[in-house]
Residue, then its C-alpha position, 0 to 999 in steps of 0.5 A: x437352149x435356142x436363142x431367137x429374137x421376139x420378131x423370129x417369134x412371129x415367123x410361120x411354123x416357127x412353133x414347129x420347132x417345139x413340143x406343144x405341150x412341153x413347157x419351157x423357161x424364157x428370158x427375154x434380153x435386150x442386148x446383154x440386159x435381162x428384162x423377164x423371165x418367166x415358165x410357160x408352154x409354147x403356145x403361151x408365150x406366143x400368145x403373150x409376144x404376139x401382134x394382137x394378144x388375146x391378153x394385155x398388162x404386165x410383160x405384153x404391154x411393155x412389149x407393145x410400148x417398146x416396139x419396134x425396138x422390142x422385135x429386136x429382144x432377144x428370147x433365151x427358151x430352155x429346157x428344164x435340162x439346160x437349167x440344171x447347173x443355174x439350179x445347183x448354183x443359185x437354188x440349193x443355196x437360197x431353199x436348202x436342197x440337194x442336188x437328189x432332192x432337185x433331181x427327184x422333182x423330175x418334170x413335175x411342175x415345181x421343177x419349172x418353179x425352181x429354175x424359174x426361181x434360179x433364172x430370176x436370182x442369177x439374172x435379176x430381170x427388171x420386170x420380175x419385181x416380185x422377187x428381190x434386187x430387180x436390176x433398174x429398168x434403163x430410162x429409155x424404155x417406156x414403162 
C-alpha cells in the first residue's frame, strides 16, 4: 500500500511509479475520515483528481468544491494483494465465501469488486452512498 496525498497526484512522473494497466483500490481520507473508495486503473483515477478533468459529477466535483483543503486528502492506492485479510474480515462474512473460493477469483475482475465491497464495509465513506451505513459527511465540506 502507498500513501500519497491528492496534490502528490499531480506531481510529473508520478504515474511512473504504477503499472499502466493494473488496477487498483483507493480510498481517499481527509485526516482520519474516510470520504471514497473506489477501483480504478491509474490513469483513471488521475484522470478523475486532476486539475481539468475530462469528467465532472459525482467524487470530482467534490473534489474541485473543496480545493484547496482537498490537495491535502490523503489517497490509500492498494493492491488486490494488500486487501486480502479486509476481504477475509468483512466479505466472507456479508457473501457467504471462503477463503479458497476468494482466492480462486485470482485477479479477475470480481476480485477488485469484492475488496471494493470490504473497503466500503469496513471504512463507511461518506461518499459511497450506494452501500449502507455511509458515515455523515462533516459540514464543513461543500457537498
Amino acid at each position: 500500500m502507498k500513501t500519497v496525498t491528492i496534490a502528490d497526484t499531480q506531481e510529473p512522473g508520478f504515474v511512473d511509479a504504477f503499472s499502466n494497466d493494473g488496477r487498483y483500490l483507493f480510498l481517499i481520507r481527509a485526516g482520519k475520515r474516510p470520504l471514497y473508495a473506489a477501483a480504478a486503473t491509474i490513469a483513471a483515477l488521475l484522470e478523475r483528481l486532476s486539475d481539468e478533468p475530462l469528467l465532472t459529477g459525482g467524487w470530482t466535483s467534490f473534489l474541485i468544491r473543496n480545493r484547496p483543503a482537498s490537495l491535502q486528502w490523503q489517497c490509500n492506492i492498494m493492491m488486490l494483494a494488500d486487501c486480502e485479510a479486509l476481504v477475509e474480515q468483512e466479505v466472507f462474512s456479508l457473501l457467504g465465501m471462503t477463503p479458497a473460493s476468494w482466492k480462486s477469483l485470482g485477479q479477475a475482475k470480481n476480485a477488485y469488486d469484492l475488496a471494493l465491497q470490504a473497503l466500503i464495509y469496513h471504512w463507511r465513506p461518506c461518499l459511497n452512498e450506494n452501500y449502507p451505513r455511509p458515515r455523515r459527511l462533516p459540514d464543513r465540506y461543500v457537498r
